[in-house]
SEDREN-988383 format. One record per atom (N, C-alpha, C): residue number from 1; residue in one letter; x negated, y negated, z negated. Coordinates in Angstrom, 2 decimals, padded with zeros to 5 digits, m for minus. Each point is the difference from the previous one (the first is absolute). Last residue first. Example, Ala and Ser with C-alpha at 12.3 -4.5 7.8 and 13.67 -1.06 7.14 Angstrom:
<nodes>
+------+-------+---------+---------+---------+
| vomi | volum |       X |       Y |       Z |
+------+-------+---------+---------+---------+
|    2 |     s | m012.85 |  002.25 | m007.08 |
|    2 |     s | m000.82 | m001.19 | m000.06 |
|    2 |     s |  000.77 | m001.09 | m000.73 |
|    1 |     a | m000.29 |  005.72 |  000.07 |
|    1 |     a |  000.89 | m001.19 |  000.00 |
|    1 |     a | m000.90 | m001.20 |  000.00 |
+------+-------+---------+---------+---------+
</nodes>
This chain:
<nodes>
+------+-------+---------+---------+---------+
| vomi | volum |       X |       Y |       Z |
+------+-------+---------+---------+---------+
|  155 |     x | m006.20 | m021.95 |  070.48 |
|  155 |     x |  000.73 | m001.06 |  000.82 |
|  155 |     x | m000.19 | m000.80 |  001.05 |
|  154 |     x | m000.39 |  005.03 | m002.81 |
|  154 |     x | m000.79 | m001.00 |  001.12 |
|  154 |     x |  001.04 | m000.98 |  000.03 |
|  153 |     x |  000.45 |  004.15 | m003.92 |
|  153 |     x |  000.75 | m001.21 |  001.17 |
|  153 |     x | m000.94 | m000.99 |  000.09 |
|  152 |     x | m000.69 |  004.83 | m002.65 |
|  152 |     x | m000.55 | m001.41 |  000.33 |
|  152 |     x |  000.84 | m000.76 |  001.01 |
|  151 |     x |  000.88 |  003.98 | m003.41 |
|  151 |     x |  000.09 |  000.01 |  001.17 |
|  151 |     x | m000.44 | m001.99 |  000.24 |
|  150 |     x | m001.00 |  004.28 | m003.72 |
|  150 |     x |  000.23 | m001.04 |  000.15 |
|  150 |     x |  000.29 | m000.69 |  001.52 |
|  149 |     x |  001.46 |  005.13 | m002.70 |
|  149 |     x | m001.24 | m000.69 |  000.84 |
|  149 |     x |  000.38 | m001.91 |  000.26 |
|  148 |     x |  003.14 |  003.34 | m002.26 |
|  148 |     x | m001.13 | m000.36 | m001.02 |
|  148 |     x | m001.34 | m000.59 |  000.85 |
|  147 |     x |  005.47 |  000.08 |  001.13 |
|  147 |     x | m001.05 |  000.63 |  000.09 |
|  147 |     x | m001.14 | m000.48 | m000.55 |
|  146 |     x |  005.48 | m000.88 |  001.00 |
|  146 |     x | m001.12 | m000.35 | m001.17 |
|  146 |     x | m001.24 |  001.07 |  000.73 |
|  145 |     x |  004.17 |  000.14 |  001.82 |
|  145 |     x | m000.69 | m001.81 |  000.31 |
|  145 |     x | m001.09 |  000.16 | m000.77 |
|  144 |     x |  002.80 |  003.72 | m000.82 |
|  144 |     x | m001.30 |  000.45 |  001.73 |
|  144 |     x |  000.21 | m001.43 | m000.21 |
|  143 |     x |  003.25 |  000.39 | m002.73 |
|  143 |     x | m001.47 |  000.38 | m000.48 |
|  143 |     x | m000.95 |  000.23 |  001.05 |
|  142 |     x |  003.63 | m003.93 |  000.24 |
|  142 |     x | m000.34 |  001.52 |  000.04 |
|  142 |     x | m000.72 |  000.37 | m000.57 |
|  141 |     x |  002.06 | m004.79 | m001.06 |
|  141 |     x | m001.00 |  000.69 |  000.87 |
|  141 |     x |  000.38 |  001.09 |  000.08 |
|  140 |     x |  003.18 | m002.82 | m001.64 |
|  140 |     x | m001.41 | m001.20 |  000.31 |
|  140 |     x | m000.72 |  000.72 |  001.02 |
|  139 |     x |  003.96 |  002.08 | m002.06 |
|  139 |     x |  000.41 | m001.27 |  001.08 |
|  139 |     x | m001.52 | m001.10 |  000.36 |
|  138 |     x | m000.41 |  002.47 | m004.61 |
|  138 |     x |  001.36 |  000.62 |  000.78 |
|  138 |     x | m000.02 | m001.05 |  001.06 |
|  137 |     x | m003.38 |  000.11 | m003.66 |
|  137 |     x | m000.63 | m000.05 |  001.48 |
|  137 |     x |  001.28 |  000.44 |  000.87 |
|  136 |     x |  000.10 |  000.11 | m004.46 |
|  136 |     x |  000.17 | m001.09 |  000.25 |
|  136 |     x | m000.52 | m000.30 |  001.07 |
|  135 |     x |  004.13 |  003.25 | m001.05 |
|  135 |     x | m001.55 | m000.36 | m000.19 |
|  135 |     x | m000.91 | m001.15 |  000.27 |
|  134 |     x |  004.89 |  001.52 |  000.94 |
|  134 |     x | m000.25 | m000.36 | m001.88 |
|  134 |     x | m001.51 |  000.10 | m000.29 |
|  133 |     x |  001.00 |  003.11 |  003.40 |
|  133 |     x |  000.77 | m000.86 |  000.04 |
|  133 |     x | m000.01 | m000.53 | m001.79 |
|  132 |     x | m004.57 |  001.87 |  002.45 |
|  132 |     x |  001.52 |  000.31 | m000.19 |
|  132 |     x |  000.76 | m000.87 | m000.10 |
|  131 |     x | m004.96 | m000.40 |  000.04 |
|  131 |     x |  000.65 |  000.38 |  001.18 |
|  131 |     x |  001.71 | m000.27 | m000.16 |
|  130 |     x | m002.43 |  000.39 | m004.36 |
|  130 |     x | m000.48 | m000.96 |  000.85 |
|  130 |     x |  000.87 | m000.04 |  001.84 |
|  129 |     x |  000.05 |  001.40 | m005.66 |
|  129 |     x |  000.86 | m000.27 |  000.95 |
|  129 |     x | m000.86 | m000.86 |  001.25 |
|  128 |     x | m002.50 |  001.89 | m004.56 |
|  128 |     x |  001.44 | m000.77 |  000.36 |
|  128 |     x |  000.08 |  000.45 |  001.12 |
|  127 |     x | m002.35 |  003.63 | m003.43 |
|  127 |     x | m000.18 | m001.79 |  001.03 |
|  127 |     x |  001.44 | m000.24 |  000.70 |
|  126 |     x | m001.96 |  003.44 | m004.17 |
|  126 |     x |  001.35 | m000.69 |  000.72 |
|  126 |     x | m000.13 | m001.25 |  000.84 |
|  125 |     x | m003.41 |  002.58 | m002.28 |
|  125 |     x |  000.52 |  001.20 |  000.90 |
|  125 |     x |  001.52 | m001.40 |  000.73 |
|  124 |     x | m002.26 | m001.14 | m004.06 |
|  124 |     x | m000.98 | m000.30 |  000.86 |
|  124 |     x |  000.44 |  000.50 |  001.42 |
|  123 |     x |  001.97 |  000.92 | m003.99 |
|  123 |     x |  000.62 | m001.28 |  000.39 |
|  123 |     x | m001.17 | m000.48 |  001.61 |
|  122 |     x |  000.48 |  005.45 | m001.68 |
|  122 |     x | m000.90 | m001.54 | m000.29 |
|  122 |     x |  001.20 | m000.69 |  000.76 |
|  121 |     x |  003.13 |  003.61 | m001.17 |
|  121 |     x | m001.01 |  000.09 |  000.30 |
|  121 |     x | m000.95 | m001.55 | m000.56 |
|  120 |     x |  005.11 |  001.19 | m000.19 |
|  120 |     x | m001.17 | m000.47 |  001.10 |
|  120 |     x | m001.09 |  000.17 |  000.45 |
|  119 |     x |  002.35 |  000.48 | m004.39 |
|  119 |     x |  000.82 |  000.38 |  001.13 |
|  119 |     x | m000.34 |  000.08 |  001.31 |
|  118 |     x | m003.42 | m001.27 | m003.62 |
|  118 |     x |  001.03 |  001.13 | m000.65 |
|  118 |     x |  001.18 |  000.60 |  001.34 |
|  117 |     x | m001.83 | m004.16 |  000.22 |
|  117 |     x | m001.18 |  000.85 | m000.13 |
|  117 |     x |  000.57 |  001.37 | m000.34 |
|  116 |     x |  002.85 | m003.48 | m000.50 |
|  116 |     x | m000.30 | m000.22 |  001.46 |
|  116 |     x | m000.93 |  001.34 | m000.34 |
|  115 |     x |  001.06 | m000.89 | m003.85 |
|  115 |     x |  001.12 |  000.44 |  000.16 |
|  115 |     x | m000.58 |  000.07 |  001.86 |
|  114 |     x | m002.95 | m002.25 | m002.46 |
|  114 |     x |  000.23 |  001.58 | m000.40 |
|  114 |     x |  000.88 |  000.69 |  000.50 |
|  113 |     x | m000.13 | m004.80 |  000.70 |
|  113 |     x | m001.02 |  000.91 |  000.52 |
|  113 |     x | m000.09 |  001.46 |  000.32 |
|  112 |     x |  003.04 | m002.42 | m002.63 |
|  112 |     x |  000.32 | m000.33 |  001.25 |
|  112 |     x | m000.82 |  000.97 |  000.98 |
|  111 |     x | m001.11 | m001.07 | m004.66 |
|  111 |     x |  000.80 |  001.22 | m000.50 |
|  111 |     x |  000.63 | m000.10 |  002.07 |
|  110 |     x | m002.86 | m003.85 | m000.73 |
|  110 |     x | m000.43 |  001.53 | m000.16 |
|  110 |     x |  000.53 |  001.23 | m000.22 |
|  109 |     x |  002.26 | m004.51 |  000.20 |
|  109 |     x | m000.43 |  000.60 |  001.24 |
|  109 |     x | m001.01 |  000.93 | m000.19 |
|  108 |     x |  001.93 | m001.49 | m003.93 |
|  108 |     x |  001.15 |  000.80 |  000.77 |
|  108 |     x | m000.50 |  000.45 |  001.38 |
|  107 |     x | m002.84 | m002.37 | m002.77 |
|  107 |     x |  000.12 |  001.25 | m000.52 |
|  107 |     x |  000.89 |  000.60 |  000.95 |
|  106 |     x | m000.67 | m004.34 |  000.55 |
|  106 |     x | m001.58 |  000.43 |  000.39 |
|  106 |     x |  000.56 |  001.97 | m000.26 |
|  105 |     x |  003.02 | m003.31 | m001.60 |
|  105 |     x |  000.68 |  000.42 |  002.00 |
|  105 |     x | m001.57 |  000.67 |  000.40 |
|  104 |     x | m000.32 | m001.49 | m004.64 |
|  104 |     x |  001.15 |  000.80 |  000.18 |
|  104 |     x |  000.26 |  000.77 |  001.11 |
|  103 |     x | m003.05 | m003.38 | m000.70 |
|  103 |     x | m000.85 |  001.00 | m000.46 |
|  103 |     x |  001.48 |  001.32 |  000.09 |
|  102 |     x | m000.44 | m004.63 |  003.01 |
|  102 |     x |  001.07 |  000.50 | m000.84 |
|  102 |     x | m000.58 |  001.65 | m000.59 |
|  101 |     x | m003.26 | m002.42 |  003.31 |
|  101 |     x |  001.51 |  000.08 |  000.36 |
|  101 |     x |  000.31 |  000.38 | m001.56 |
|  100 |     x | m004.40 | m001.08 |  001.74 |
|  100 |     x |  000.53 | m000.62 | m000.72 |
|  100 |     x |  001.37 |  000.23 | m000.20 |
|   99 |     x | m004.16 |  003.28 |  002.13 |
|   99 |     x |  000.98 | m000.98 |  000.08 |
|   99 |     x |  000.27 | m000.58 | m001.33 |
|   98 |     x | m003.50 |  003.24 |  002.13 |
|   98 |     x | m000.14 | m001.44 | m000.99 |
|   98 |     x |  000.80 | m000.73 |  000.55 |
|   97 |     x |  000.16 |  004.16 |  001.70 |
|   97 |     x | m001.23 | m000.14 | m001.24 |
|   97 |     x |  000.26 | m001.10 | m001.07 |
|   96 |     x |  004.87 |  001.14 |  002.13 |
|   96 |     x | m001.57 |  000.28 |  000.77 |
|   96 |     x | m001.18 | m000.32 | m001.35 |
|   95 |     x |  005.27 |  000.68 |  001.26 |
|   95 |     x | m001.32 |  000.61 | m001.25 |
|   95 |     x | m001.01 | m000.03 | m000.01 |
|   94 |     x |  003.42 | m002.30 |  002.81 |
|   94 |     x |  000.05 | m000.14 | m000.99 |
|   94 |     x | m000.96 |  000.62 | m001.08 |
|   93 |     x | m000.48 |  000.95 |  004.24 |
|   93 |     x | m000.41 | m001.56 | m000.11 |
|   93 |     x |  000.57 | m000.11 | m001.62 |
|   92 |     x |  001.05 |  003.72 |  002.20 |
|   92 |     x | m001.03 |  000.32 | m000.46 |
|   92 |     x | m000.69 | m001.45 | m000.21 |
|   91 |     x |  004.73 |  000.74 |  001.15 |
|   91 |     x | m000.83 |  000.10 | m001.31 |
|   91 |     x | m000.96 | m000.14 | m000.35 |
|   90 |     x |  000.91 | m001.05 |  004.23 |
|   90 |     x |  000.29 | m001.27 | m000.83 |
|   90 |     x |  000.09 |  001.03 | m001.46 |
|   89 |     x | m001.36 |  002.56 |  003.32 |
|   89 |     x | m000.48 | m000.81 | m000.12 |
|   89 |     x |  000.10 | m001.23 | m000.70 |
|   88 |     x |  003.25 |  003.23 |  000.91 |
|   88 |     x | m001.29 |  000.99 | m000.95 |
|   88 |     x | m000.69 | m001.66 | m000.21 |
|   87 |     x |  003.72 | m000.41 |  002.50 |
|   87 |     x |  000.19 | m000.04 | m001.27 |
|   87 |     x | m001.44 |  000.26 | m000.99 |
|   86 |     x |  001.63 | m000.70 |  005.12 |
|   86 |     x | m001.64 | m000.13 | m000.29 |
|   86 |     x |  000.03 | m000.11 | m002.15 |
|   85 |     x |  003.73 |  001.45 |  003.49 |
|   85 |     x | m000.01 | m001.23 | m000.62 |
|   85 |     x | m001.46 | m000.49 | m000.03 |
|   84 |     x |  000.73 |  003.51 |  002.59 |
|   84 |     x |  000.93 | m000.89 |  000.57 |
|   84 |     x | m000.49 | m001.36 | m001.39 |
|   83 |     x | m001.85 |  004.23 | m000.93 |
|   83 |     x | m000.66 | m000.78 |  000.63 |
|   83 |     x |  000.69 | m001.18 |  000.91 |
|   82 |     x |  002.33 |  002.34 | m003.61 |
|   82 |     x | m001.22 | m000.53 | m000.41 |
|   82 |     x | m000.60 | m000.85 |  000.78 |
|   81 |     x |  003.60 |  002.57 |  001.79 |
|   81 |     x |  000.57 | m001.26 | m000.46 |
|   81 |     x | m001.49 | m000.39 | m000.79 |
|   80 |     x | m000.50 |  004.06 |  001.94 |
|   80 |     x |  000.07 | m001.08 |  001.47 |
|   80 |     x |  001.01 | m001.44 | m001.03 |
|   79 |     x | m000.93 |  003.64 | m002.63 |
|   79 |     x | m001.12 | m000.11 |  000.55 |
|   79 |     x | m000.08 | m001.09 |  000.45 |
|   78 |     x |  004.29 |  000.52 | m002.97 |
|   78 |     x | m000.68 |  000.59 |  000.87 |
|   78 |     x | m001.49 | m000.38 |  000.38 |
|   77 |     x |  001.96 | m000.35 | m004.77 |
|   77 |     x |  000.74 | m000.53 |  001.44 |
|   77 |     x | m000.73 |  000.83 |  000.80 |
|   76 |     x |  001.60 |  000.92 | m005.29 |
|   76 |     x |  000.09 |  000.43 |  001.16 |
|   76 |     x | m000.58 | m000.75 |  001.24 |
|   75 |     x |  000.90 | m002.09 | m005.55 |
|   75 |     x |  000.31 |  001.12 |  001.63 |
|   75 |     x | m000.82 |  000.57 |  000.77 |
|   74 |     x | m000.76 | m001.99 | m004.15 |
|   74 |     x |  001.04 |  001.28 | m000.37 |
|   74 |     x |  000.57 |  000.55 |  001.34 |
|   73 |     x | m003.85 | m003.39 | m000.34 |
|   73 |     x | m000.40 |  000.93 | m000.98 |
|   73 |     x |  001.27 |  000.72 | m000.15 |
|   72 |     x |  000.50 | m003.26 |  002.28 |
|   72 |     x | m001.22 |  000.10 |  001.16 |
|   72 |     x | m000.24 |  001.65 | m000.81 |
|   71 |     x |  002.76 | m003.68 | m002.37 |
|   71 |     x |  001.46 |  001.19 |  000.90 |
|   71 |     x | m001.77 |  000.70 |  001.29 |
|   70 |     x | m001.64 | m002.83 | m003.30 |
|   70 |     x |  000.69 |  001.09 | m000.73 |
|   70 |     x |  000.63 |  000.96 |  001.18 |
|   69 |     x | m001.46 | m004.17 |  001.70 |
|   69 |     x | m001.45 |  001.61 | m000.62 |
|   69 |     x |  000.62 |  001.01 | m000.43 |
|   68 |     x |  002.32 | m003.75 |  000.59 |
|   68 |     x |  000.23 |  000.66 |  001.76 |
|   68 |     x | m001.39 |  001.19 | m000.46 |
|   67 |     x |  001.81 | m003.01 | m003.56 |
|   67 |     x |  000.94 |  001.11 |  000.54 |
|   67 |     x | m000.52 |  000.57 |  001.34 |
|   66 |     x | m002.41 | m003.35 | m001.28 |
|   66 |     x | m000.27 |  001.60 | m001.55 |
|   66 |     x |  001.02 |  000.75 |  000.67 |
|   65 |     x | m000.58 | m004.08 |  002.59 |
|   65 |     x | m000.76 |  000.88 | m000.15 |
|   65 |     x | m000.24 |  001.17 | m000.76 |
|   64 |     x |  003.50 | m003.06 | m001.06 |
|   64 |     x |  000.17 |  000.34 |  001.51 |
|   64 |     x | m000.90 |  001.12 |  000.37 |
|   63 |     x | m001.29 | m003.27 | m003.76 |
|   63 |     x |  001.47 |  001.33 |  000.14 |
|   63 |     x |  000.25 |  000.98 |  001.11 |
|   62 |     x | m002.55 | m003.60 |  000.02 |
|   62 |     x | m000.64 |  000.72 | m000.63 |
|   62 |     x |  000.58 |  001.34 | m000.46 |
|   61 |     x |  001.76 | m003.54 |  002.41 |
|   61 |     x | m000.92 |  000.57 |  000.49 |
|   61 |     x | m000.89 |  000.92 | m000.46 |
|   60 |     x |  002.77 | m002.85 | m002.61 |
|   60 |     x |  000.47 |  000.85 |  000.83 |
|   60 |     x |  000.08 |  000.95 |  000.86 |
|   59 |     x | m002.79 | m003.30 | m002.98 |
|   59 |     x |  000.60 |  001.35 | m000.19 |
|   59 |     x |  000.89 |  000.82 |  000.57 |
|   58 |     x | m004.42 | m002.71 |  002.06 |
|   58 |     x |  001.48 | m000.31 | m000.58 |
|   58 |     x |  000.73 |  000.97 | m000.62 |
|   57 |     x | m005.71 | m000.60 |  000.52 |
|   57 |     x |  001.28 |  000.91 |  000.85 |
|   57 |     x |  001.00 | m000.40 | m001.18 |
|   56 |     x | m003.51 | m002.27 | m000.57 |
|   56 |     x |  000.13 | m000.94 |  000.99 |
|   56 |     x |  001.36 |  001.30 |  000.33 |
|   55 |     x | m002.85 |  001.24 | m003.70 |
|   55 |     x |  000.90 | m000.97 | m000.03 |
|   55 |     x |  000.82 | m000.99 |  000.75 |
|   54 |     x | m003.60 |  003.36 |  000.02 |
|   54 |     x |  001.04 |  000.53 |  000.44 |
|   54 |     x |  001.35 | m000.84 | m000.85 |
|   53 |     x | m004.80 | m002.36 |  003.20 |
|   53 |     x |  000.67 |  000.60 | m001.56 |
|   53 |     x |  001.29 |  000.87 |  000.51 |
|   52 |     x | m001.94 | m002.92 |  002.90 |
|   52 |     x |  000.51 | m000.67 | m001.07 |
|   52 |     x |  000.14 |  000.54 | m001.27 |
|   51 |     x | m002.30 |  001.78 |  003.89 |
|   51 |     x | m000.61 | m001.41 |  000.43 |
|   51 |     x |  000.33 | m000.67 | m001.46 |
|   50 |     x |  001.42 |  004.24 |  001.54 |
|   50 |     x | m001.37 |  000.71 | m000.15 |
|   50 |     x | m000.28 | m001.82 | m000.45 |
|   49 |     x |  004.61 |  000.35 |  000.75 |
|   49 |     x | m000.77 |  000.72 | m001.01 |
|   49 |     x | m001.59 | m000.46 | m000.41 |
|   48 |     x |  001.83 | m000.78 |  004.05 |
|   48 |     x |  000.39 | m001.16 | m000.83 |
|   48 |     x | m000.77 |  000.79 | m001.59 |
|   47 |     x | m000.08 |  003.01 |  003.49 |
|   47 |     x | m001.37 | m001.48 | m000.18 |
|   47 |     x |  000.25 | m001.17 | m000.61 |
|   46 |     x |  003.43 |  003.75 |  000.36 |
|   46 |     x | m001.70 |  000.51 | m000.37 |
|   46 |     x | m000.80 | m001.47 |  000.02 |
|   45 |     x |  004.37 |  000.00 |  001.72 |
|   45 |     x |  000.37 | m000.11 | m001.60 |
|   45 |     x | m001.77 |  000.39 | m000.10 |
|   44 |     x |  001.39 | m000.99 |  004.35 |
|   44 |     x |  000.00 | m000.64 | m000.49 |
|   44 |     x | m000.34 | m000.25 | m001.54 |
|   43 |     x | m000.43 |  003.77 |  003.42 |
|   43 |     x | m000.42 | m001.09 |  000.57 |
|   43 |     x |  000.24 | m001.34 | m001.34 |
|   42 |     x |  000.72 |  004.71 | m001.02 |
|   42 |     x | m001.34 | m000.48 |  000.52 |
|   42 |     x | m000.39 | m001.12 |  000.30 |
|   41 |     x |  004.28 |  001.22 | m001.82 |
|   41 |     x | m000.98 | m000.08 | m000.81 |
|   41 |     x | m001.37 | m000.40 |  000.72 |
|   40 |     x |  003.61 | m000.01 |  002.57 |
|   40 |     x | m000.04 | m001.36 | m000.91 |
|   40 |     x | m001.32 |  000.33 | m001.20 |
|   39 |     x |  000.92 |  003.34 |  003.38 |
|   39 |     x | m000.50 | m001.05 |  000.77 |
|   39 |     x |  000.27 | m001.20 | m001.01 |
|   38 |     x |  001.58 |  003.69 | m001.16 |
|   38 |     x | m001.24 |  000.43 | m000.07 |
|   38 |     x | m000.71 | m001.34 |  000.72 |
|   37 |     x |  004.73 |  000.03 | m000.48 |
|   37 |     x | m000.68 |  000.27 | m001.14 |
|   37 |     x | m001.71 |  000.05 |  000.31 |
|   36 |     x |  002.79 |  000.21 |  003.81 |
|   36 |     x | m000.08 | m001.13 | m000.60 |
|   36 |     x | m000.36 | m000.19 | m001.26 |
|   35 |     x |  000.40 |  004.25 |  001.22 |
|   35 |     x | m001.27 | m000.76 |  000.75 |
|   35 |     x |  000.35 | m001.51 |  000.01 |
|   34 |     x |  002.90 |  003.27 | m002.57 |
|   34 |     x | m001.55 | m000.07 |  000.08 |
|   34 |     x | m000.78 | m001.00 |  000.68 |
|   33 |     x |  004.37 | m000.16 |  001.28 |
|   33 |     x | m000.25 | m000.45 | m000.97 |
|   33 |     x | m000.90 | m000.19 | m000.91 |
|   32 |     x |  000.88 |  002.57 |  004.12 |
|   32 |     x | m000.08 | m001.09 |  000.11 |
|   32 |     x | m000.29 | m001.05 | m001.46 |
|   31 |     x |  000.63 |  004.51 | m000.25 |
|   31 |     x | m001.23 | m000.01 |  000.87 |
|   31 |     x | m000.16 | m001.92 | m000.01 |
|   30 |     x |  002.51 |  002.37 | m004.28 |
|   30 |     x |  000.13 | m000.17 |  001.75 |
|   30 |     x | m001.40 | m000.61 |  000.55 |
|   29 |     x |  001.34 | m000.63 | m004.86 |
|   29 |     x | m000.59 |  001.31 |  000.46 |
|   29 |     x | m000.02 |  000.05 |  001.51 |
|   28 |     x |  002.94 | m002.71 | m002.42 |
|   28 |     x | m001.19 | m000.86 |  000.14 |
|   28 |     x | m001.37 |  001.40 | m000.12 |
|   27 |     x |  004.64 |  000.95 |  000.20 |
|   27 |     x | m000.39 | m000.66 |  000.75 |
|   27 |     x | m001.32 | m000.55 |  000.40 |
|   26 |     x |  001.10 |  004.29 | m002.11 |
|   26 |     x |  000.11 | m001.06 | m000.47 |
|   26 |     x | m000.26 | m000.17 |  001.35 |
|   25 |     x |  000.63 |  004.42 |  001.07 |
|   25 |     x | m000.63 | m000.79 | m000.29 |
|   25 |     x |  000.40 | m001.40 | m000.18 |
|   24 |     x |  001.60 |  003.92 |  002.65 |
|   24 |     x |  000.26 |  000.43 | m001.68 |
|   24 |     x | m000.53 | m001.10 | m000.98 |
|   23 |     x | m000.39 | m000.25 |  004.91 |
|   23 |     x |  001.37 | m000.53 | m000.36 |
|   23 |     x | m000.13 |  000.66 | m001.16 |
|   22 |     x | m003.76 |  000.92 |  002.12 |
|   22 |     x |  000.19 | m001.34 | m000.75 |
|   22 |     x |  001.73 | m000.12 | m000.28 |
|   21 |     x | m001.50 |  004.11 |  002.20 |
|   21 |     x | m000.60 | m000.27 | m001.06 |
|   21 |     x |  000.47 | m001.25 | m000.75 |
|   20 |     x |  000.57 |  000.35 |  004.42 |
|   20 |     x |  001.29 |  000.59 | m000.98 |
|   20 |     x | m000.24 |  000.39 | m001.45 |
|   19 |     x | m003.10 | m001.85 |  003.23 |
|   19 |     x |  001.36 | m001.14 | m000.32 |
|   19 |     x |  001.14 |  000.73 | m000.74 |
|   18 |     x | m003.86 |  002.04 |  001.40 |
|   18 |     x | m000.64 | m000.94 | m001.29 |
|   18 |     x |  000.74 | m000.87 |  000.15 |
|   17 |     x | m000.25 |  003.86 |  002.81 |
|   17 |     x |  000.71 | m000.22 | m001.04 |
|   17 |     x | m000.13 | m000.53 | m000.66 |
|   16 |     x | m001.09 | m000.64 |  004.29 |
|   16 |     x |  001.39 |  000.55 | m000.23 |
|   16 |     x | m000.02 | m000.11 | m001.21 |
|   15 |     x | m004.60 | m001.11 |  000.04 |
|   15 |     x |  001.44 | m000.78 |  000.73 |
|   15 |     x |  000.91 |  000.34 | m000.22 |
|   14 |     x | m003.01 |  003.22 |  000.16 |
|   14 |     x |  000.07 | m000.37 | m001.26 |
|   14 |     x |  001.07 | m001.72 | m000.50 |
|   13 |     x | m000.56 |  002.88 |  003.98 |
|   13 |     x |  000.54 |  000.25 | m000.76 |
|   13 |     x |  000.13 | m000.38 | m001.04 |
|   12 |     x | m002.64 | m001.46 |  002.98 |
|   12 |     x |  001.09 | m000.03 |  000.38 |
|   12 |     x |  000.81 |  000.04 | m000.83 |
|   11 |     x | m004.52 |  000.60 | m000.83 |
|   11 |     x |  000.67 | m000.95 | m000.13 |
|   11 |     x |  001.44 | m000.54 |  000.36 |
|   10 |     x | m002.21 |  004.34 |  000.92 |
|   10 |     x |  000.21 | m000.12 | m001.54 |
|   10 |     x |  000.63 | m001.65 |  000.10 |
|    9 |     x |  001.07 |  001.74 |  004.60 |
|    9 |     x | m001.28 | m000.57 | m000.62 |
|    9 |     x |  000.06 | m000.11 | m001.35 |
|    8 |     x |  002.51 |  002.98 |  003.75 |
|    8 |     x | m000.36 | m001.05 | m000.52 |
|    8 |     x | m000.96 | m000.21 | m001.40 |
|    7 |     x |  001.07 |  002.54 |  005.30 |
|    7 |     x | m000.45 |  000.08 | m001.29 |
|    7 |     x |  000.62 | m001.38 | m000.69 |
|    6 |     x |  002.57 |  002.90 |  004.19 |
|    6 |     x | m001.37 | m001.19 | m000.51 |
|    6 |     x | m000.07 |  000.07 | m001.09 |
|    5 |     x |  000.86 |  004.47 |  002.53 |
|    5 |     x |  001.01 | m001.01 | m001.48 |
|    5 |     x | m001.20 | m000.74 |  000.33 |
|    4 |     x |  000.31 |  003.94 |  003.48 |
|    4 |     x | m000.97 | m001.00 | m000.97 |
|    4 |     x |  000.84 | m000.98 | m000.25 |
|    3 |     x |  001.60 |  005.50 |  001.59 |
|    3 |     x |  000.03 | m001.60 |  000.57 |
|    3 |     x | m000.74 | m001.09 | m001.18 |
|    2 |     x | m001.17 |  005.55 |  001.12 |
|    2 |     x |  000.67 | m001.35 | m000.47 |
|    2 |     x |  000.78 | m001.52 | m000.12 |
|    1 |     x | m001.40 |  005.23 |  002.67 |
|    1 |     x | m000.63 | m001.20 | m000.49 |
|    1 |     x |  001.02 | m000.82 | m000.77 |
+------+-------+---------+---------+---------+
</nodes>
């Protein structure tokens, strides 16, 4: 007989290597840096937009954003850094039906797309991070807390 190797988990692995991956990677490419990226476009820069025009995005910012599409369109990142950041999604806010964003940064995040779709598979296929570490249910719940039956509390 054998002796039984614990297993590990595609995600495991994919962990291990998606830090040694990133050290080939711009800064403002990194997991962490994505996702503070992705969390300014969504949360703040989209609805100012969607409210002021693409005259309300600063040029700097505007900058900033072309380089993080461009360097989105010549690298490489991993799986588990997409869904760590939630990157897909703050593109896909930029290209959306009927945005107002910068007809420029509208183009670069479709060539973004392509490039995701193309390496990845559907953008649809990449859900975030929930349970895990860096998720957003990390330290809140389990997955056995959740269950789809409604549970009534008597008081």
């Amino acid at each position: 007989m054998s002796a039984s190797r614990p297993r590990t988990t595609n995600s495991a692995v994919i962990l291990h290597a998606a830090g040694w991956l990133e050290g080939n990677l711009p800064l403002y490419l990194r997991r962490d840096e994505l996702r503070a990226m992705a969390s300014k476009i969504r949360d703040d820069l989209d609805p100012l937009i969607a409210q002021e025009g693409p005259m309300a995005l600063h040029p700097d910012e505007a900058l900033t954003i072309n380089n993080v599409l461009t360097g989105l369109q010549q690298h490489r990142i991993s799986t588990y850094s997409i869904r760590y950041s939630r990157i897909h999604l703050a593109v896909e806010a930029i290209c959306g039906k009927a945005t107002r964003w910068p007809s420029k940064l509208a183009d670069q995040a479709d060539l973004v797309l392509e490039v995701f779709v193309r390496n990845y598979g559907p953008i649809e296929k990449i859900q975030p991070l929930l349970f895990g570490s860096g998720g957003r249910l990390y330290r809140i719940c389990k997955p056995t807390d959740l269950t789809r039956t409604v549970r009534i509390i008597s008081y």
